[in-house]
DSSP file (Angstrom, degrees, kcal/mol; ACC not computed):
  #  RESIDUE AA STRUCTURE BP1 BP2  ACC     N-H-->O    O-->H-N    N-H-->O    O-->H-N    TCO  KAPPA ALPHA  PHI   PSI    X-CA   Y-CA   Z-CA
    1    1 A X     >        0   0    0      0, 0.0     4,-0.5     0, 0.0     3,-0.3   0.000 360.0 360.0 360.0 -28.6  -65.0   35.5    9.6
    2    2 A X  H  >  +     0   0    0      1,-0.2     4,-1.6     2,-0.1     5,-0.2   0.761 360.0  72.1 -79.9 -18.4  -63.3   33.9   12.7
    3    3 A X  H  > S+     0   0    0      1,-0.1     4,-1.8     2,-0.1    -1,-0.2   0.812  91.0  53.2 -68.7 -21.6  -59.9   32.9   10.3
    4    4 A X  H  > S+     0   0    0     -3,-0.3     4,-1.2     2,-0.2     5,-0.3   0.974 112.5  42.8 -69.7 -66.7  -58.6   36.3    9.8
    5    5 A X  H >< S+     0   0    0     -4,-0.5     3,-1.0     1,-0.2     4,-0.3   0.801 120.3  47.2   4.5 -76.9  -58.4   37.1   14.0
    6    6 A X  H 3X S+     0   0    0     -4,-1.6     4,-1.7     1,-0.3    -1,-0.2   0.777 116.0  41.5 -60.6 -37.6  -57.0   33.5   14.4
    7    7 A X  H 3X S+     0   0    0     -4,-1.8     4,-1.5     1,-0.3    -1,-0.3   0.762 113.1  58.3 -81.2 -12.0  -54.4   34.0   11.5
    8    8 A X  H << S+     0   0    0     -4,-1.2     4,-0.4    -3,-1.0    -2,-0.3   0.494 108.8  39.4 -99.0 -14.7  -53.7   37.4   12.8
    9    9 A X  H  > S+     0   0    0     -5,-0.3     4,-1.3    -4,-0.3    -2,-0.2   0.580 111.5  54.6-109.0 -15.2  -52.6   36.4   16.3
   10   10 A X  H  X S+     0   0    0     -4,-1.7     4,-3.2     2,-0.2     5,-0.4   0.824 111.3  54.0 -74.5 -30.8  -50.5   33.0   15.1
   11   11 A X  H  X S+     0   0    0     -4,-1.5     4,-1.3     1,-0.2    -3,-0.2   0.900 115.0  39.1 -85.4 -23.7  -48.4   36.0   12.5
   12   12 A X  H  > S+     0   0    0     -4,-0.4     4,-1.1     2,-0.2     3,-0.3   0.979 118.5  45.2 -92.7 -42.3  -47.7   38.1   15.5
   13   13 A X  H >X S+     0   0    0     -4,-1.3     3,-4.4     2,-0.2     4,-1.0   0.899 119.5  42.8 -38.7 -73.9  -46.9   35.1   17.9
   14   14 A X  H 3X S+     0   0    0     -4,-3.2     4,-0.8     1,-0.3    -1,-0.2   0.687 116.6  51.7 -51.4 -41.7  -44.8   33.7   15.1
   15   15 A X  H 3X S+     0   0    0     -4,-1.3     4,-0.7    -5,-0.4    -1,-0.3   0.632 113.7  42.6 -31.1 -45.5  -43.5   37.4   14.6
   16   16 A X  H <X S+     0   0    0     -3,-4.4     4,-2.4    -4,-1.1    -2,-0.2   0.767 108.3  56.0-100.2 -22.3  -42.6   37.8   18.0
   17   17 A X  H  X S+     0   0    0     -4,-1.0     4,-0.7    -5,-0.2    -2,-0.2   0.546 106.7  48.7 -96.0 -33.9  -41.2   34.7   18.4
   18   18 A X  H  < S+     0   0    0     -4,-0.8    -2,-0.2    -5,-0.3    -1,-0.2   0.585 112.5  53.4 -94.0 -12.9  -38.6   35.2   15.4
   19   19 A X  H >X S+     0   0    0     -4,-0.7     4,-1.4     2,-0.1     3,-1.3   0.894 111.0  43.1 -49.6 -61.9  -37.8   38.7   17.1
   20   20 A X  H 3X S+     0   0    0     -4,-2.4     4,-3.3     1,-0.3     5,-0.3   0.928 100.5  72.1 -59.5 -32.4  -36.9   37.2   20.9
   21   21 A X  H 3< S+     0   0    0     -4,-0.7    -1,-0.3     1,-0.3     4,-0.2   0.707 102.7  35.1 -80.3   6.2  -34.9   34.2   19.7
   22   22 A X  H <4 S+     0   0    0     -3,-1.3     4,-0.3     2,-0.2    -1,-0.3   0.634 112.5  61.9-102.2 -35.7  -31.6   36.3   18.4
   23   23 A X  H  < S+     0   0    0     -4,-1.4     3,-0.5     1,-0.2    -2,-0.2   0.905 107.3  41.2 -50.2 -45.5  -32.1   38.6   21.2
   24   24 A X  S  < S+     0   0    0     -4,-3.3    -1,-0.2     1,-0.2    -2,-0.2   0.723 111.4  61.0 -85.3  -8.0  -31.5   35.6   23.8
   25   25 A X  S    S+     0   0    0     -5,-0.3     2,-1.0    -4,-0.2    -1,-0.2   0.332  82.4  93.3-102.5  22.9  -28.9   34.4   21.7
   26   26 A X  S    S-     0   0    0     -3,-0.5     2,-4.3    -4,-0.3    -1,-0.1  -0.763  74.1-131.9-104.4  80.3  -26.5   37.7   21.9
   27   27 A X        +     0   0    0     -2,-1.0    -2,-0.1     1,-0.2    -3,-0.1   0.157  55.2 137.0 -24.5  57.4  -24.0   37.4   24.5
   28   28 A X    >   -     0   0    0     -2,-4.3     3,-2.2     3,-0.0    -1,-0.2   0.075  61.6-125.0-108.4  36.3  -24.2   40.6   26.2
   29   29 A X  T 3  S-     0   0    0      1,-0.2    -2,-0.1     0, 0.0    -1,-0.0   0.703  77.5 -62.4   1.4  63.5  -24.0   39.7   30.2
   30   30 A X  T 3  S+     0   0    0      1,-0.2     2,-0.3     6,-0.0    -1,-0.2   0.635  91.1 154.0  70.9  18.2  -27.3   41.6   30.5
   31   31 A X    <   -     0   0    0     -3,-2.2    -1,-0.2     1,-0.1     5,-0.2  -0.657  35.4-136.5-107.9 146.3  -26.1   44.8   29.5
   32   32 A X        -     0   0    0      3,-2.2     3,-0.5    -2,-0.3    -1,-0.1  -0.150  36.4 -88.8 -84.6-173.2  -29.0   47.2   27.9
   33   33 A X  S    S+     0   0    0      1,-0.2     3,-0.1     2,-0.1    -1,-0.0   0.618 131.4  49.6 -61.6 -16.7  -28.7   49.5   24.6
   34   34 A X  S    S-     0   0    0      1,-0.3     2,-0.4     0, 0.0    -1,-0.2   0.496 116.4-115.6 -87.9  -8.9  -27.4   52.2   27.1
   35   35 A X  S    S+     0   0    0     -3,-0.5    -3,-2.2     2,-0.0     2,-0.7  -0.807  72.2   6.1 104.4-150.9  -24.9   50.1   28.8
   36   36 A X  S    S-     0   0    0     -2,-0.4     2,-0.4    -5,-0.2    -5,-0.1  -0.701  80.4-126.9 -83.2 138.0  -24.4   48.8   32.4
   37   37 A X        +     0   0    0     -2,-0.7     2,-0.2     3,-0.1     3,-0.1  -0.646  45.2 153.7 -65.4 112.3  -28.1   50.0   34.3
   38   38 A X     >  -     0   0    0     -2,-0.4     4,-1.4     1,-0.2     5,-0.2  -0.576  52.1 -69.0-111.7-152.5  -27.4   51.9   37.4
   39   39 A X  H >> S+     0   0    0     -2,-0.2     3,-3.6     2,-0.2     4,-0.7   0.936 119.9  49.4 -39.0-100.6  -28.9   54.4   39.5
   40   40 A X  H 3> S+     0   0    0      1,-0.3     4,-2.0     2,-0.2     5,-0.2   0.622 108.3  49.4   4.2 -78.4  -28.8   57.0   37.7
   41   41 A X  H 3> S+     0   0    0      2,-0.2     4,-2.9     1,-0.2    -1,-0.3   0.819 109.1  52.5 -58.1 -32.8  -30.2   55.8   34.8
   42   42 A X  H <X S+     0   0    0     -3,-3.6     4,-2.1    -4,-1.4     5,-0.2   0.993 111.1  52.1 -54.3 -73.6  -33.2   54.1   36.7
   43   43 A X  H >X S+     0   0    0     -4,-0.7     4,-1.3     2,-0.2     3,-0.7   0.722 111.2  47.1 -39.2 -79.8  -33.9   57.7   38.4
   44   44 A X  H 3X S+     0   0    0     -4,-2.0     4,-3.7     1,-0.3    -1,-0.2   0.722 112.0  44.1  11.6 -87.6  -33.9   59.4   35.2
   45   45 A X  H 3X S+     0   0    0     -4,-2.9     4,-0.9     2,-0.2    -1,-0.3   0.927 116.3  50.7 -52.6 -51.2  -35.9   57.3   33.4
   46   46 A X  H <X S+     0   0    0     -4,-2.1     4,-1.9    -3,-0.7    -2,-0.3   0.848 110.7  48.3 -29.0 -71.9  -38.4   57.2   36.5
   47   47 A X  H  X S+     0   0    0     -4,-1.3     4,-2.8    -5,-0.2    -1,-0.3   0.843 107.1  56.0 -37.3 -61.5  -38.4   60.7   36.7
   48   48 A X  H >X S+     0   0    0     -4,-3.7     4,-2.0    -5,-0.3     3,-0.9   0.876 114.2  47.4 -48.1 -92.9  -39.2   61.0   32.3
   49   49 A X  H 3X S+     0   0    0     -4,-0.9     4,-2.7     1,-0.3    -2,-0.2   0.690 112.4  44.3 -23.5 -65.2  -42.4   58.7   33.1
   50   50 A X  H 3X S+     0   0    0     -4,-1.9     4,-1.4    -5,-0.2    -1,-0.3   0.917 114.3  49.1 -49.3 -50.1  -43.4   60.6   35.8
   51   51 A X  H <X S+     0   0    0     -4,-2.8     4,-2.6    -3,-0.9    -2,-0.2   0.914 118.2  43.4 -40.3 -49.9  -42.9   64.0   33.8
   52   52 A X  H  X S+     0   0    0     -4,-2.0     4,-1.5    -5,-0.3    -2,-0.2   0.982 102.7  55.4 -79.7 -49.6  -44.7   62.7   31.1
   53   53 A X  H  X S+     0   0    0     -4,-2.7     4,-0.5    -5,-0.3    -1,-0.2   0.525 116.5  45.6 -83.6  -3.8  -47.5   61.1   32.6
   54   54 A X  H  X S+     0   0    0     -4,-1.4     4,-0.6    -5,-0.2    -1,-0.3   0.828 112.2  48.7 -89.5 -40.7  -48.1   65.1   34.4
   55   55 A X  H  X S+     0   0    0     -4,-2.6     4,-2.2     2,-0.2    -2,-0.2   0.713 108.8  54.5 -92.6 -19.3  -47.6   66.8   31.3
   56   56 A X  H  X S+     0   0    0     -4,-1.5     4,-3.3     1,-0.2    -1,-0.2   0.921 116.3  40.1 -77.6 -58.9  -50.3   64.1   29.7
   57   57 A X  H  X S+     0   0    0     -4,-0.5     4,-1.8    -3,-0.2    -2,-0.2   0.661 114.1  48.0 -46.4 -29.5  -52.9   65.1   32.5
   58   58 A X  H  X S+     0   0    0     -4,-0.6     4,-2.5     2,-0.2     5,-0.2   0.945 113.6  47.4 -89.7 -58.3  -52.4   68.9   32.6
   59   59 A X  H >X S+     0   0    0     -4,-2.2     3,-2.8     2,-0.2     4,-1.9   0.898 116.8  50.7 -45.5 -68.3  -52.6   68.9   28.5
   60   60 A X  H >X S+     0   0    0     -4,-3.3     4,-1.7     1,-0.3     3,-0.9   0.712 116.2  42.9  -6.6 -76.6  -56.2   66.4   29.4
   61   61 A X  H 3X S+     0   0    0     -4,-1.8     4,-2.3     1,-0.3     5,-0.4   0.693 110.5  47.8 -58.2 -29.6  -57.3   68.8   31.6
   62   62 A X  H <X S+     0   0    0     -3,-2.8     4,-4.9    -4,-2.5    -1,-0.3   0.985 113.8  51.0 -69.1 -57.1  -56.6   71.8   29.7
   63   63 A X  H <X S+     0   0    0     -4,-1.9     4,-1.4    -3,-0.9    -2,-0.3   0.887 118.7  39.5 -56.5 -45.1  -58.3   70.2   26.5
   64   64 A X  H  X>S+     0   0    0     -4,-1.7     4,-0.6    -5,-0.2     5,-0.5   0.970 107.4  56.4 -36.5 -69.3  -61.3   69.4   28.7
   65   65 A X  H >X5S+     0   0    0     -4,-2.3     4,-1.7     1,-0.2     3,-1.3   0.935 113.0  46.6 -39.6 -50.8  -61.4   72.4   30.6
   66   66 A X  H 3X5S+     0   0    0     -4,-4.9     4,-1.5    -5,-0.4    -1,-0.2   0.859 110.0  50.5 -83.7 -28.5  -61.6   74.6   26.7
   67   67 A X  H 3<5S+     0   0    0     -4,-1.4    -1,-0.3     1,-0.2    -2,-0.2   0.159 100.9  58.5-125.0  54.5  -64.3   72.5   25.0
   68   68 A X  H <X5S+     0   0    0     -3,-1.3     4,-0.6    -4,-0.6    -2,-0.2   0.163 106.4  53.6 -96.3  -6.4  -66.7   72.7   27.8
   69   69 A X  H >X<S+     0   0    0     -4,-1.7     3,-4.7    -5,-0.5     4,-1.0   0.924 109.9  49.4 -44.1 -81.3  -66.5   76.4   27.3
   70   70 A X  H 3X S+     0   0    0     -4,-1.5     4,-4.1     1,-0.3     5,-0.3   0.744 112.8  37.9 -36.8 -44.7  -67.2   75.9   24.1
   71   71 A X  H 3> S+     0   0    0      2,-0.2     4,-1.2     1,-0.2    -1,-0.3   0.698 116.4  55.8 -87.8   1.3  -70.3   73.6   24.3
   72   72 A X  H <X S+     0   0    0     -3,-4.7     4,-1.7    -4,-0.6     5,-0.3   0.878 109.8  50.2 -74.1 -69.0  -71.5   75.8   27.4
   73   73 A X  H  X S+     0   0    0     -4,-1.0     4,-0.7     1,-0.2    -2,-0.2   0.841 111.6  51.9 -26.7 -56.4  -71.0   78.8   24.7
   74   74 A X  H >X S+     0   0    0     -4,-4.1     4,-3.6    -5,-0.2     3,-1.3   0.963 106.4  44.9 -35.7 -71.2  -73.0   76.9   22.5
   75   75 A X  H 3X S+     0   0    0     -4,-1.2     4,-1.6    -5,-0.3    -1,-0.2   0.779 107.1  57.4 -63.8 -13.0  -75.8   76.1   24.4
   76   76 A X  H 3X S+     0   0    0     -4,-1.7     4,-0.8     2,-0.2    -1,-0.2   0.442 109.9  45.7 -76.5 -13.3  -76.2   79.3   25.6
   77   77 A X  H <X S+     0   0    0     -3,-1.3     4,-1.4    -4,-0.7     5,-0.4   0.889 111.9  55.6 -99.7 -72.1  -76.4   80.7   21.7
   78   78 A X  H >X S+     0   0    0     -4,-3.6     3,-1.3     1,-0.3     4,-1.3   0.784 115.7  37.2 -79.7 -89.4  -78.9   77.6   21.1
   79   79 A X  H >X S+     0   0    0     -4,-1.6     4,-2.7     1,-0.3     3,-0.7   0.649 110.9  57.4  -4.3 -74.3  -81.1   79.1   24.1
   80   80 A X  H >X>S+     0   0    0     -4,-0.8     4,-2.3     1,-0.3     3,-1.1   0.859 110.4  45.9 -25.5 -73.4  -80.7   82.6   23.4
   81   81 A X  H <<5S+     0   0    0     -4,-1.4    -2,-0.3    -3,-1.3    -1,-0.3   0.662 110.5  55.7 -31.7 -46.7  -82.1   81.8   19.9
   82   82 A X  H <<5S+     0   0    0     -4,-1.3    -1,-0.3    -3,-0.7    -2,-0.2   0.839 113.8  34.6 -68.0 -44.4  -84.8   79.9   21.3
   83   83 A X  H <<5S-     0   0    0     -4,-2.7    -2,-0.2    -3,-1.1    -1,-0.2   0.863 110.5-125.7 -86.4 -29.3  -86.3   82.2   23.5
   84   84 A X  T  <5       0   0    0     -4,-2.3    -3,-0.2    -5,-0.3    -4,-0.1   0.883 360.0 360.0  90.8  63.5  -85.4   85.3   20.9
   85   85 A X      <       0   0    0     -5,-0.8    -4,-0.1     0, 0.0    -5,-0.1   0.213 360.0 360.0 -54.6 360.0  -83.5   87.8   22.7
């Protein structure tokens, strides 16, 4: 039972490992898929993360917020029922 794990974490090392090494071997003086990194681009991106990671909370909250109505609704139906109004 322990071989699969074991074999399943040497194929992504091995995996990962035949990814990086063509990557370090690409002359590109450090330059990303966008180009040369400046400002800009940091702030941007900075700004997207932050954007997302409110829009990720609000949605939470919102989804929280609507099914404890619901299982308030519920129990209040379960109750009703129970006492027979």
């Amino acid at each position: 039972m322990r071989v699969r794990p074991l074999a399943i974490c040497a194929l992504a090392l091995l995996l990962s490992l035949l990814v990086a090494a063509p990557a370090m071997a690409q002359p590109n003086n450090g330059e990303g898929l966008l180009g040369e990194t400046d400002d800009k681009i940091i702030t941007f991106f900075s700004l997207g993360v932050l954007v997302f990671f409110f829009l990720v909370v609000c949605l939470g909250s919102f989804i929280q917020s609507r099914l404890e109505r619901r299982k308030q609704a519920r129990k209040a139906a379960e109750l009703q029922q129970r006492v027979g109004w």
